[in-house]
C-alpha positions in Angstrom: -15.1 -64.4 41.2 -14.1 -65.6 44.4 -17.8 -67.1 46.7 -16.7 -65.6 49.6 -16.9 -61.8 47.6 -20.7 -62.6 46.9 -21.1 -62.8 50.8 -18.7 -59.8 51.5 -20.8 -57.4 48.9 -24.3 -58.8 50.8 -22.9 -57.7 53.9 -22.3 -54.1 52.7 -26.0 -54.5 51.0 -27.8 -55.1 54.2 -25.4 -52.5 56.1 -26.9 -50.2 53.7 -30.5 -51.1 54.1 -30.5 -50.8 57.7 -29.1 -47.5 57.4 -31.7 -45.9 55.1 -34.6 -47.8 56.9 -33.2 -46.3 60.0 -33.1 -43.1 58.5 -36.7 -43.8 57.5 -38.1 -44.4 60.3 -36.8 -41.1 61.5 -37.9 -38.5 59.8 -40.4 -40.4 56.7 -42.4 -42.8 59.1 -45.9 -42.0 57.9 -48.1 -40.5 60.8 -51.4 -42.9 59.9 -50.0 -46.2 61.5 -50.2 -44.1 65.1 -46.6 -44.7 66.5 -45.4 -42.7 69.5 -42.5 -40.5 68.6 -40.2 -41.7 71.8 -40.9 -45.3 70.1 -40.4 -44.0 66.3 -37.2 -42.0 67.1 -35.6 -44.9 69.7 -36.3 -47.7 66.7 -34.9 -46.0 63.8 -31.8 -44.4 66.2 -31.2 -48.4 67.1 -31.7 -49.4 63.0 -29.6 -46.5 61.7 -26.7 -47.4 64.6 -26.7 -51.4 64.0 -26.0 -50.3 59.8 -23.5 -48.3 61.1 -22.1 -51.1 63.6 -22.6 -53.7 60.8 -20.2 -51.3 58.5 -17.8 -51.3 60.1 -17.2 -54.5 61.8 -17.4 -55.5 58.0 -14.8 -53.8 57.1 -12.8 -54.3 60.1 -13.0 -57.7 58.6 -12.3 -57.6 55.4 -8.8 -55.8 56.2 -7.5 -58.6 58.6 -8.5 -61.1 56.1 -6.5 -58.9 53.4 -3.6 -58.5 55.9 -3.7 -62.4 56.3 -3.7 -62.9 52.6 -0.6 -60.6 51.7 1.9 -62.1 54.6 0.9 -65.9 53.0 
């Protein structure tokens, strides 16, 4: 298995768990720790949209480096 995969799948991991704890912190946030809901909602819109961004610019990358590897 080639290293650079092992960094490659990690990315995709924490893409993933800033999604879902954006998603948390959107609708499941429990009410005792007293957090006011502009804060809540502008917190979990900025985690759930930096997964996202993280996606993608991951996979932007991965394609150039597979376009590189095929005209070699």
């Amino acid at each position: 298995m080639d290293p650079s995969k092992i960094f490659v799948y990690f990315g995709y991991t924490m893409a993933a768990v800033f999604g879902v704890l954006g998603v948390f912190v959107l609708f499941f946030f429990p009410e005792e720790f007293h957090v006011p809901d502009k804060f809540r909602v502008m917190f979990g819109v900025v985690l759930l949209l930096y997964g996202i961004y993280r996606f993608i610019s991951l996979r932007i990358k991965q394609r150039q480096d597979d376009e590189e590897r095929r005209f070699r």
